[in-house]
N, C-alpha and C positions, 0 to 999 in steps of 0.2 A: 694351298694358300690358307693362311689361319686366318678365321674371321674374330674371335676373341678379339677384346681391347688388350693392346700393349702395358698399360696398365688400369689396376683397379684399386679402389682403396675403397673403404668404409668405417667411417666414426674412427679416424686416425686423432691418437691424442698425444701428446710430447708434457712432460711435467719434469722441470727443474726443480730443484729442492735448494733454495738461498739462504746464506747466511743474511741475518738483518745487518746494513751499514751505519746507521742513523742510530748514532749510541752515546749519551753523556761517556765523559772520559773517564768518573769512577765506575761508572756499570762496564765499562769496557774492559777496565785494569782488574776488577773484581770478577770478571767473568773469564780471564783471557785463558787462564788453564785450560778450560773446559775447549775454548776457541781453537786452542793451538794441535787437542789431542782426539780433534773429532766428537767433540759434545758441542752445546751448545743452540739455540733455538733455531729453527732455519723456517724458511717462509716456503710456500708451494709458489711456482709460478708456471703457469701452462703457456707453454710458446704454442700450442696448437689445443685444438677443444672444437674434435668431432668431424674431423674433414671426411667430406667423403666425396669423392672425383671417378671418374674413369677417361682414361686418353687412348683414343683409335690409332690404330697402325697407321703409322703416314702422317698423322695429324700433328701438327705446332700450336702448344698449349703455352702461352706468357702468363706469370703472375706479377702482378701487383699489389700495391699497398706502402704504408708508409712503413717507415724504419720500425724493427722493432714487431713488426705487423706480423711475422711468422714465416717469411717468405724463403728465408734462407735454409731455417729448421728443417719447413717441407722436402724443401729438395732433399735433405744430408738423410732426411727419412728415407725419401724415395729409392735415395742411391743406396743404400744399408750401411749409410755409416755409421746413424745411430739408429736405435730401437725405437718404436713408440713404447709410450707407455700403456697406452691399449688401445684396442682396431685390430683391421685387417688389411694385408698390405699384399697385393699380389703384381709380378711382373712376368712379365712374358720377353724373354729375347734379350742378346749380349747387351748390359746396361756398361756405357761409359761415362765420366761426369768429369766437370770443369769446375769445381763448387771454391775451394780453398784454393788461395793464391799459394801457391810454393810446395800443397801437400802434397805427401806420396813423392818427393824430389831429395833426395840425398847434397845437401849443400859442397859434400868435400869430393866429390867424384864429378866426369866432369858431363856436358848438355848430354852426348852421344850416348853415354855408358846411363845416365839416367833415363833418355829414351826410350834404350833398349828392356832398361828392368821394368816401366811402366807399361809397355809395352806386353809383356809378358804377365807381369801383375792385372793386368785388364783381360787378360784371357787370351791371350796367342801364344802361340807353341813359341818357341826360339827361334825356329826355323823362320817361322812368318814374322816373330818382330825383326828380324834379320834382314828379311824381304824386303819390310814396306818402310826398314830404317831412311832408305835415300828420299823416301818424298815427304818425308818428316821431318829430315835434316832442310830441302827444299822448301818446306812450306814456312818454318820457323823464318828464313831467311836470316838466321846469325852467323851463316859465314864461318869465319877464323873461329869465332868465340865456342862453338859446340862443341870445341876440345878444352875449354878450360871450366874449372870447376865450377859449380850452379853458384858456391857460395860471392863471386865475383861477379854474378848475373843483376841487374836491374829489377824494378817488378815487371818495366816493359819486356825484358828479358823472358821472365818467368810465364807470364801471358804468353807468348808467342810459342813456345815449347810445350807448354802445356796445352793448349790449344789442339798444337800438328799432332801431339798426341793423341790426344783424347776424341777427333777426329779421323785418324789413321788407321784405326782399330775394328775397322769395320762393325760399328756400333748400329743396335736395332734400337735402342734406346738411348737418345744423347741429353744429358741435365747440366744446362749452362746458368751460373749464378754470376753477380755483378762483377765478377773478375776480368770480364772485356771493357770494362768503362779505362779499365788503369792502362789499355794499350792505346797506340796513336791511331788518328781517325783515318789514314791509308789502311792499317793491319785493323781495324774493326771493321770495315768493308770489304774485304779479304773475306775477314771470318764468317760475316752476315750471305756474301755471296758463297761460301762453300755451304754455310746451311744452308741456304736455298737449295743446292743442288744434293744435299742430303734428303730434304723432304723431297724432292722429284724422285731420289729413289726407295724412298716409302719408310728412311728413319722418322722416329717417333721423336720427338724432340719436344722440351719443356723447360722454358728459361724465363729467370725473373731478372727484373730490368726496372732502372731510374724511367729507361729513356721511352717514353709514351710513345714518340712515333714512329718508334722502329716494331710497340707491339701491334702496330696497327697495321704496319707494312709485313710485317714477317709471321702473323701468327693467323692461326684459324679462328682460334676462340682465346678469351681471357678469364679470368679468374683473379676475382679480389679480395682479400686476407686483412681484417681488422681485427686486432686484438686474439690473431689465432682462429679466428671463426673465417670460411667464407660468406661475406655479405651479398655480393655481385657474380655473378657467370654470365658468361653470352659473348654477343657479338666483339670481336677488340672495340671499334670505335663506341659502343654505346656504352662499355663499361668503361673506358677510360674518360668517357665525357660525364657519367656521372660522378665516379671518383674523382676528378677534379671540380665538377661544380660543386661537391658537400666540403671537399677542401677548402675551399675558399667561396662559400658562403657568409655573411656576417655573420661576428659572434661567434663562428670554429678557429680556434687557434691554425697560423699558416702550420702545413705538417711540410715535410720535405715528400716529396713525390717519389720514394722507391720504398 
């Protein structure tokens, strides 16, 4: 039994490198060469500055914050789909993720045949995405359509698939981002009730969400993200009550709540 945390991180930092938008129309036209061939001034902007977390085996970690707040960065950190640009990022155990609507999905092939290759792309031999294709095909609940091509697929579509996927794979580590808000609220209870029964068997699970009271329902602990910083950790209910009470205090512009 490993007692280590599932994951660790320390002084996690992400830095984008922006071109400036905000430009008179001669500085534009005079600068545009430069724009077109990779010069040009570009701006820093850190979607993340210094996280440092760790998540216990077993345990359901929700982040918050408003748009923009870094929430999404994290996870694609966590998943390795981008780099930080400095920190330390460790994980322990099969990571699978739900982060991007439609990634990792070949649009011209068709639900089944992408399944299968995600399946496989997530770490299963052949043999086992072969295996656990029928309760993936089952959990989707698309029926006819899982032979026809993704690019004919809905975004409810896309949810749903990616989902039975990214679930199916026998994940010790599952990282779900706002891509279940776009499926209908039968198949978001669906999904809420198989995590449940993921965390009962001791996946490590960390999903950021609009929706405040599913973190309060569904998670151990929370974690709140301003401007790339964590400001709040602790209990769900105490940090979603202060993040909402500094939201909408007078005199804070209303922010959107995810």
């Amino acid at each position: 039994m490993r007692s280590e945390p599932a994951i660790v991180a320390r002084n996690l930092s992400k830095r984008y490198l922006l071109r400036g938008l905000r430009r008179e129309l001669k500085t534009t036209l005079l600068t545009l060469p430069a724009m077109l061939f990779g010069g040009g001034a570009q701006q820093a902007f850190w979607a993340l500055r210094d996280v440092s977390l760790a998540v216990e085996r077993g345990e359901c970690l929700g982040v918050i914050g408003a748009n923009g707040s870094g929430k999404s960065t994290l996870l694609r950190v966590l998943a390795g789909i981008t780099p930080p640009t400095s920190g330390d990022l460790r994980t322990d155990g099969r990571v699978s993720s739900m982060l991007d609507l439609g990634a990792g999905f070949h649009p011209q092939i068709s639900g089944r045949e992408n399944a299968l290759l995600n399946g496989v792309l997530l770490g299963l031999s052949l043999k086992e995405a072969r295996a656990v294709l029928p309760d993936i095909i089952a959990f989707s609940e698309l029926g006819d359509f899982i032979e026809q091509p993704m690019r004919t697929y809905s975004s409810g579509m896309y949810v749903r698939l990616g989902f039975a996927v990214a679930v199916h794979v026998r994940p010790e580590i599952l990282l779900v981002d706002e891509v279940l808000a776009v499926g209908d609220a039968e198949f978001q209870s669906k999904c809420f009730a198989h995590i449940e029964r993921l965390r009962a068997d001791g996946v490590t699970i960390v999903f950021a969400t609009h929706d405040m009271t599913s973190i309060q329902r569904y998670t151990d602990r929370a974690l709140l993200l301003e401007h790339g910083r964590v400001t709040d950790e602790g209990r769900p209910a105490e940090v979603v009550h202060g993040y909402l009470t500094r939201s909408f205090e007078p005199g804070t512009p209303v922010r959107s709540a995810g």
